[in-house]
N, C-alpha and C positions, 0 to 999 in steps of 0.2 A: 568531639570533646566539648565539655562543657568549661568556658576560659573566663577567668576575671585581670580584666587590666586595673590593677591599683596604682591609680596614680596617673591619669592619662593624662599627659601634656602632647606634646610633639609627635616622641619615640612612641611615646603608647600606643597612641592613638592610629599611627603609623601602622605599629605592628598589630593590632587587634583589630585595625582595620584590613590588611591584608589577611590574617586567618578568617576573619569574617567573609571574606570572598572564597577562600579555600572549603568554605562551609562547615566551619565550626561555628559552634554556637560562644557569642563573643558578649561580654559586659564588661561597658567602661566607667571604674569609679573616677568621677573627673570634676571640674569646677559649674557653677550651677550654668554659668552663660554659654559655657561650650557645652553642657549637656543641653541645657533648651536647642541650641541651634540644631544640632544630633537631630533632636527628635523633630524639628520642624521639615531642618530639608534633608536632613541625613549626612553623612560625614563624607566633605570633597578631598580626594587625596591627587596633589600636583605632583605628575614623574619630572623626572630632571628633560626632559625632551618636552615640554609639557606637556601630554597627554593629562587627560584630568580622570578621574572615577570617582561615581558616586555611590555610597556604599549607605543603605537602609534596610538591612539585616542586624541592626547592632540592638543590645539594650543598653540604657546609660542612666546611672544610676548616679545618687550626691551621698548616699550616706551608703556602707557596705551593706549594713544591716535589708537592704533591702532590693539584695541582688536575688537571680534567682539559684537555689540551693545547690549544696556537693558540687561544688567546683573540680575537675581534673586536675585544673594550671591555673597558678595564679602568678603572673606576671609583673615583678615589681617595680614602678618606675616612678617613683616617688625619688625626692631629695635627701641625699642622707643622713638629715636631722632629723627624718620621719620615719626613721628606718623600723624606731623602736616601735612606734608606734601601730607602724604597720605590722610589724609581726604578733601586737597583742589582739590588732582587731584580725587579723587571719586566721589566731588559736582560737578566737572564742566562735568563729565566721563558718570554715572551712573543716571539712574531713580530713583524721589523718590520712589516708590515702594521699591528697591532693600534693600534686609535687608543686616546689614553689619558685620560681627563675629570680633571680635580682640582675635586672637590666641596667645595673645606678654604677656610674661612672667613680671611678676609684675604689678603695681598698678599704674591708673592715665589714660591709652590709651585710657580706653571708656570715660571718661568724655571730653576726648581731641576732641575724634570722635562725642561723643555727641554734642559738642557745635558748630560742622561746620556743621552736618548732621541731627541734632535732634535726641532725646531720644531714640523714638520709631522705629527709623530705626535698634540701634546697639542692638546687644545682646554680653556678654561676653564668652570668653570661655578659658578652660586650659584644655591641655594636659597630661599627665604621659608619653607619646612616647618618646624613646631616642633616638635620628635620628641623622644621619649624612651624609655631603654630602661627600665622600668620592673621586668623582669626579665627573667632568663637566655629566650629565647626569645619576650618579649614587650615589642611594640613599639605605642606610644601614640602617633598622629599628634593634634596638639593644635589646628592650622588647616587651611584648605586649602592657601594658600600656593601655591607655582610653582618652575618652573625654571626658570635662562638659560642659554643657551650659546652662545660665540663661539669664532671658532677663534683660535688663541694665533700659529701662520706657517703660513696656508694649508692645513687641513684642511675638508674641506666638513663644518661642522655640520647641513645639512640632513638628511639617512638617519637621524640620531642622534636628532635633535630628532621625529623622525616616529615613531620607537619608543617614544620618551618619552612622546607625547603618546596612542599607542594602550595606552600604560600605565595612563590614564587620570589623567596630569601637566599640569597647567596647565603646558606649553613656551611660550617663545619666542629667538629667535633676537634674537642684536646682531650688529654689523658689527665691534664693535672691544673686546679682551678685558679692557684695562683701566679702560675704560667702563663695564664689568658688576661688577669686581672691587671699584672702589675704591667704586662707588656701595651695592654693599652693606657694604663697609666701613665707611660711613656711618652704617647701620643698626647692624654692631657694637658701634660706639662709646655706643648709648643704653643705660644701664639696664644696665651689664655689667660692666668693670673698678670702677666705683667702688661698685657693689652688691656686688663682691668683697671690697674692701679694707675695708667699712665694714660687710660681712656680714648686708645687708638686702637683701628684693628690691626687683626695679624700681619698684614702686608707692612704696619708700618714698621712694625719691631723687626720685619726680616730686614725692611731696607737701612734700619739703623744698625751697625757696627757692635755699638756700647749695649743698648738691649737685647742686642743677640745673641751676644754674651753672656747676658744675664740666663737667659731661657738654658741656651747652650749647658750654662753651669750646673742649674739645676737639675738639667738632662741626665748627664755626667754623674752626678753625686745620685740619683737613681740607680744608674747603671752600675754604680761603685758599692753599693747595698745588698741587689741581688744577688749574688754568690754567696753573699752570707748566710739568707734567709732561703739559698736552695733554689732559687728561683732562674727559669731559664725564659731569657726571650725569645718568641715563639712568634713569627707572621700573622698577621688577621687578614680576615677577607678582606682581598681586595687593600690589605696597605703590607710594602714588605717591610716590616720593624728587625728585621735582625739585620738587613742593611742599612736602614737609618743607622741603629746603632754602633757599626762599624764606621759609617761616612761620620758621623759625629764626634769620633775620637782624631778623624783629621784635625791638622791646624784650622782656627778659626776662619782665617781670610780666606781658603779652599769650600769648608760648610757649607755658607752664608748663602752665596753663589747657586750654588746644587739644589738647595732647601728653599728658597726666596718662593720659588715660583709652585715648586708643589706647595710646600705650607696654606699658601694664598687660596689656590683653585680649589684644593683637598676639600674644601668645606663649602665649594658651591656660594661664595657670598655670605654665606651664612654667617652671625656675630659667633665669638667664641662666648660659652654657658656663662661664664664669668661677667665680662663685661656686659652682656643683655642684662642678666642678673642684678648687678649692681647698678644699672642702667634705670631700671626698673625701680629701684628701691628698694632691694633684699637684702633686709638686716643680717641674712647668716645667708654666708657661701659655701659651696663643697670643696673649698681649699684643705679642709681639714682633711678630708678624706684621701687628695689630693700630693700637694707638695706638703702639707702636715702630714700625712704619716709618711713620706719618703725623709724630714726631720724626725720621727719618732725613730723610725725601724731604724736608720744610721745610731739616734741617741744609745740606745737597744743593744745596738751592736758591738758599742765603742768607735762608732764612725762620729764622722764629723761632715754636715750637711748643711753649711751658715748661710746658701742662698735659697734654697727651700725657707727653711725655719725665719732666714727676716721677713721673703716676700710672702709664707703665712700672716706673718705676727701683722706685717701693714695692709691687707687688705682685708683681713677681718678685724682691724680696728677703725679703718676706711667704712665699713659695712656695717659697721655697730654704730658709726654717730662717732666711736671714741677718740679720731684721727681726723683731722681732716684733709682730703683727700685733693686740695687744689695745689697743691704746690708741686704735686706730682703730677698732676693734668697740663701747668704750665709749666715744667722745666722738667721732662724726664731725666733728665743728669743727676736730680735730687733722690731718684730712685737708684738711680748707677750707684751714686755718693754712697746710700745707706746700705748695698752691699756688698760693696769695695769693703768700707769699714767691717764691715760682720764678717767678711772673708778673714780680713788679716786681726781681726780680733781674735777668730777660731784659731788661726794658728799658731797665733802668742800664747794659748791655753799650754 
């Protein structure tokens, strides 16, 4: 198969790196510094054992325009403020034929890809891999981890998932896209936005009480949305989420304890996308996609979601310049404080 990764950072690069070994013919649309290194020494991929592989079958490309033609797959892992954009440069790019995956964390990109590309083109998917780009050409697989894939209107995920899995991908297939999407959206919500806003990693928000809380709640008010929207939680490779979300409805101080130590190791070290992101300097974050639409879909509903929807509204004004962002850095109680109050606001409503 002829495959374009749009959008190669980590994940992409990751995975069109591995089908490149499986010997498909692989192109990565990626940044100009990591495509030089690509073609200089070729793309180093580290297993979590270290084991290293270097993989010089790839092409890599800076603008689409000038991949090579009739793509099979195109693999979406771009951010999803680029969602739109990407599906304009894949309608003018790509065959209809070409089926088209969205590998983008949270909820909302295939409906995006859907409406410029039609239903039955996209199929969803989500990962459990904790990758990182560590540098221009060099790429850190941190777990084993897996992949899902469901079709979004009627695309047979099966051929796809069979490639994947000769890639040597923990695949499996679901029956229903939003089942695969929001259940890892679950997993986003741990150890991620308020490790951002409060500029610690996930190990510390598990050992603190009060921010645990905060995650917890967020979790919870996810969980309290799906039913509405039909949505059932569903295990990923290699993580079991429909026990999480049982152990989650325990008492707090039961949790905390359980969760501390997977949360922490789950990601191999690796920073949560948020706080690297914001780390970095990324005026727009994927909260929107995020704990923003687990506030939309509750709005939607007639639910009511007030620690999603604060810890939104602060770290994308953290991230825009419009907030600033140290008083949360030096005193996370100041983050507790703002939605404690948002809580008990919502339910004076």
């Amino acid at each position: 198969m002829n495959v374009w990764v749009y959008g190669a950072g980590a994940v992409g690069s990751l995975l069109g790196g591995r089908l490149a070994t499986a010997g498909e013919r692989v192109t990565l649309l990626c940044r100009a510094a990591h495509a030089q290194a690509i073609r200089e020494r070729g793309l180093r991929i580290e297993m979590p054992d270290g084991a290293r592989t270097e993989i010089g079958n790839l092409d890599v490309v800076t603008e689409l325009a000038a991949a090579p033609r009739d793509p099979d797959l195109v693999l979406v892992t771009v951010k999803g403020d680029r969602t739109q954009a990407a599906a304009e440069e894949i309608a003018a790019c790509a065959p209809r034929r070409a089926r088209v995956l969205s590998f983008q964390n949270g909820v909302g990109h295939e409906e995006t890809l859907a409406a410029r590309l039609g239903g039955e083109r996209v199929l969803a998917c989500a990962t459990t891999i904790a990758a990182s780009l560590v540098a221009p050409g060099h790429v850190v697989q941190h777990n084993r981890g897996g992949v899902g894939i469901a079709p979004w209107s009627g695309a047979d995920p099966a051929p796809i998932a069979a490639a994947l899995a000769t890639a040597g991908l923990r695949t499996r297939v679901y029956a229903r896209a939003l089942d695969l999407k929001w259940s890892k959206l679950l997993l986003n919500l741990l150890g991620n936005a308020t490790a951002a806003i409060v500029d610690q990693p996930p190990e510390a928000i598990y050992a603190d009480p009060q921010l645990f809380a905060i995650d917890r709640r967020a979790f919870l008010e996810a969980l309290d949305v799906m039913p509405v929207l039909r949505v059932d939680v569903v295990d990923l490779p290699g993580f079991p989420v429909r026990l999480l979300a049982r152990v989650m409805r325990l008492p707090g101080p039961l949790v905390r304890p359980l969760l501390r130590w997977r949360m922490a190791t789950g990601r191999g070290g690796k920073l949560p996308s948020f706080l690297a992101d914001l780390r970095r300097g990324a005026p727009r974050l994927e909260v929107a996609y995020v704990n923003g639409a687990v506030a939309r879909a509750a709005a939607q509903a007639g639910l009511a979601a007030p620690a999603n929807a604060k810890i939104t509204t602060l770290l994308e004004e953290i991230a825009s310049g419009a907030r600033d962002g140290s008083p949360y850095r030096q005193d996370p109680t100041v983050l507790v404080a703002a939605v404690e109050d948002a809580t008990r606001a919502s339910r004076g409503r």
